[in-house]
C-alpha positions in Angstrom: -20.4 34.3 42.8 -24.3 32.8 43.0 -24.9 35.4 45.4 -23.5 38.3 43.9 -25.4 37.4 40.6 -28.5 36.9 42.6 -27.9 40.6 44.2 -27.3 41.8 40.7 -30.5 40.5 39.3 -32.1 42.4 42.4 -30.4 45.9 41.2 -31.8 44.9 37.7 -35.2 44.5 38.9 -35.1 48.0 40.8 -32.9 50.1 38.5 -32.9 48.7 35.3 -35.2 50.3 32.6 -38.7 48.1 32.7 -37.1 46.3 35.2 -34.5 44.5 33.6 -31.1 44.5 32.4 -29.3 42.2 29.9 -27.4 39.2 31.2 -23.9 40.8 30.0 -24.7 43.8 32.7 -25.9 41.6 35.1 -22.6 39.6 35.0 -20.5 43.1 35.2 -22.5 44.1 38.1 -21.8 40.6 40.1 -18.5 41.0 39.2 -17.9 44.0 41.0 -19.9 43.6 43.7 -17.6 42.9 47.3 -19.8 41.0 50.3 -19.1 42.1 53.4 -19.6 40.2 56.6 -20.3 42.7 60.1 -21.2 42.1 63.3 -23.3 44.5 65.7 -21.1 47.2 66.1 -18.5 47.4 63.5 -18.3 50.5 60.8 -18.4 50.5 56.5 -17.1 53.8 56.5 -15.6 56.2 59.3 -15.8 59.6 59.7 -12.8 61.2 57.7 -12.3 58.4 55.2 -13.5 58.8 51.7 -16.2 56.7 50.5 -15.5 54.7 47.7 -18.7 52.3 47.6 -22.3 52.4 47.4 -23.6 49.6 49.8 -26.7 47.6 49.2 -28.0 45.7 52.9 -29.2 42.5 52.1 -29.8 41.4 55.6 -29.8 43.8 58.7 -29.9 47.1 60.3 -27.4 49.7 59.8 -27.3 53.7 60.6 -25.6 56.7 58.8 -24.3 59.1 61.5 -22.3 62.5 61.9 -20.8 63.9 65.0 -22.2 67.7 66.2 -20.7 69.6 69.4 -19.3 66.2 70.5 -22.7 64.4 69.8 -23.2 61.6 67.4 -26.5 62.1 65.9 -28.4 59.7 63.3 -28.8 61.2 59.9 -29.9 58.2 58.2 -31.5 54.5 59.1 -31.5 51.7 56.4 -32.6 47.8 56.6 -32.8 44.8 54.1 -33.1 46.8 50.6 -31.4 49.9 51.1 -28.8 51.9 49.4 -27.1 53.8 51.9 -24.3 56.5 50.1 -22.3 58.9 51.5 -22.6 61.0 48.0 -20.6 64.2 48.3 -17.5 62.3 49.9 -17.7 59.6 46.9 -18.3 62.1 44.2 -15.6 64.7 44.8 -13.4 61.9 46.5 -13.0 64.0 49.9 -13.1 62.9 53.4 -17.1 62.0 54.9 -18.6 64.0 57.5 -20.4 60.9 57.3 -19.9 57.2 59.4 -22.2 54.0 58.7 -22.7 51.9 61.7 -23.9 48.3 62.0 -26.8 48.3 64.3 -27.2 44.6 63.9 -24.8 41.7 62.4 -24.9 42.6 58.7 -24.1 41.2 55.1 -24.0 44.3 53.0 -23.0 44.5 49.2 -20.4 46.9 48.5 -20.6 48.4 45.2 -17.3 50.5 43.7 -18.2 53.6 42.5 -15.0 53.6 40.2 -15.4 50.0 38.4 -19.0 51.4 37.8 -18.4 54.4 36.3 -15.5 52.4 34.0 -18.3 50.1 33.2 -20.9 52.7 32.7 -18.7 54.5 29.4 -19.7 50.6 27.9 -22.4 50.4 28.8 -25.9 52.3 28.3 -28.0 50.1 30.7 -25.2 50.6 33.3 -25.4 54.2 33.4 -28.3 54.2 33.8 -28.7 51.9 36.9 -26.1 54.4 38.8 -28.3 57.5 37.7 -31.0 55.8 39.0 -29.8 55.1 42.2 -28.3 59.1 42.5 -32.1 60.0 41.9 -33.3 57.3 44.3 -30.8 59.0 47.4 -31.6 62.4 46.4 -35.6 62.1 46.4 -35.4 60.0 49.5 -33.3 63.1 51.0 -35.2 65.4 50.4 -38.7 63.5 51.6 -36.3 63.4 54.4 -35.4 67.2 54.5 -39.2 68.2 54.3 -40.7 66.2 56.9 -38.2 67.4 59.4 -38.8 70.9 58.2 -42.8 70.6 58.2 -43.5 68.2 60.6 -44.3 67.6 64.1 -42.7 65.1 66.6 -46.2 63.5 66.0 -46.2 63.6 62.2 -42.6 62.3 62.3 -43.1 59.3 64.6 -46.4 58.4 62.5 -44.9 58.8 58.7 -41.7 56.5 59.3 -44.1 54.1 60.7 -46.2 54.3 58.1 -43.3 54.2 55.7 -40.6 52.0 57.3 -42.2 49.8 60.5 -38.7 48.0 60.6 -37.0 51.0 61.7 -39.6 51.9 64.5 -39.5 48.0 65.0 -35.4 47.0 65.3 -33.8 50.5 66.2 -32.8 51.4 70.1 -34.9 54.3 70.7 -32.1 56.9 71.2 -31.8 56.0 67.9 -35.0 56.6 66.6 -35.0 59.8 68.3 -31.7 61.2 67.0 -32.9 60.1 63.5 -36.1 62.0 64.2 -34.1 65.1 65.4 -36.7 64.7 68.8 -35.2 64.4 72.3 -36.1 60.5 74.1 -38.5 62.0 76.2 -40.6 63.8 73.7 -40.3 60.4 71.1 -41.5 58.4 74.5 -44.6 60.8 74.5 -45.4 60.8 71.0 -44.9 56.9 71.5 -47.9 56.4 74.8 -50.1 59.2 72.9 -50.0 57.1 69.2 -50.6 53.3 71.2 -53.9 55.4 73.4 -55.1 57.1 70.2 -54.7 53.5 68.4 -56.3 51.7 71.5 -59.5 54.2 71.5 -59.9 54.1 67.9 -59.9 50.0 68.1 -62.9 50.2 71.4 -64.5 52.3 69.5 -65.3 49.8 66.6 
């Protein structure tokens, strides 16, 4: 129960107005919240099942993926910190397009949207940590949504870089690839042209 308090404390730090939350919400959310152990390999949620959790990672690597034309392609990538949600199948309750794959042994914090929401109608602070996370996903969609839109392979490859190393770092390559909607060969290019561009710009100093 240490552990989920400590994960709590950790939502109320991110979500919680100023940073905080009281230690009655903080107790509710530990509560709640169901560890779960994974090894490399093993799904949170399946294609066709309805998700019923948002999942926090607290350690490891872990991939949100659909299926297109018999392909499974990688919507989403999410390491230690993350809040990975499968929001249309939670929210109207109706089978996910959506699967969550462990990409490396995991512990991940399952959090029930139901007991939430039940919580939420007592508590003020409450709703507002869920509405926070629901803004959180969507913004983080749609930064998502515009850089494959607006972007080059280039552009692509250097922005997650710049804003998540650990996924360049930790994910198979295919993976990075699918994530970035490039082929491997083209993300292998973009990959020798960034390290030479980096390279001459360090002789050059």
């Amino acid at each position: 129960m240490e552990k989920n308090r400590e994960i709590a404390r950790l939502f109320a730090k991110r979500y919680g107005e100023n940073g905080t939350l009281s230690s009655q919400s903080i107790e509710w959310l530990a509560q709640i919240l169901i560890p779960i152990k994974t090894l490399k390999g093993d799904y949170v949620l399946t294609e066709g099942t309805v998700c019923k959790h948002i999942y926090y990672i607290d350690r490891g690597l872990v991939r949100q993926t659909y299926t297109k034309k018999g392909k499974v392609l990688t919507e989403h990538i999410g390491h230690e910190g993350s809040i990975i949600i499968c929001i249309e199948s939670m929210l109207n309750k109706v089978p996910s397009h959506l699967s969550i794959e462990c990409l490396e042994p995991c512990w991940i914090y399952a959090l029930p949207y139901d007991d939430i929401v039940t919580i939420s109608h007592s508590s003020f602070e409450l709703c507002n940590v869920l509405m926070s996370i629901f803004k959180e996903s969507l913004i983080l969609s749609q930064r998502k949504a515009d850089t494959l839109r607006y972007s080059n392979a280039m552009e692509r490859y250097k922005q997650t870089l710049a804003d998540y190393p650990e996924i360049i770092r930790r994910t198979p390559l295919h993976i990075v690839a699918s994530y970035l909607q490039i082929t491997p060969e083209t993300l292998s290019r973009v990959r020798t042209q960034y390290h030479e561009e980096q390279a001459a710009a360090n002789s050059s100093q």
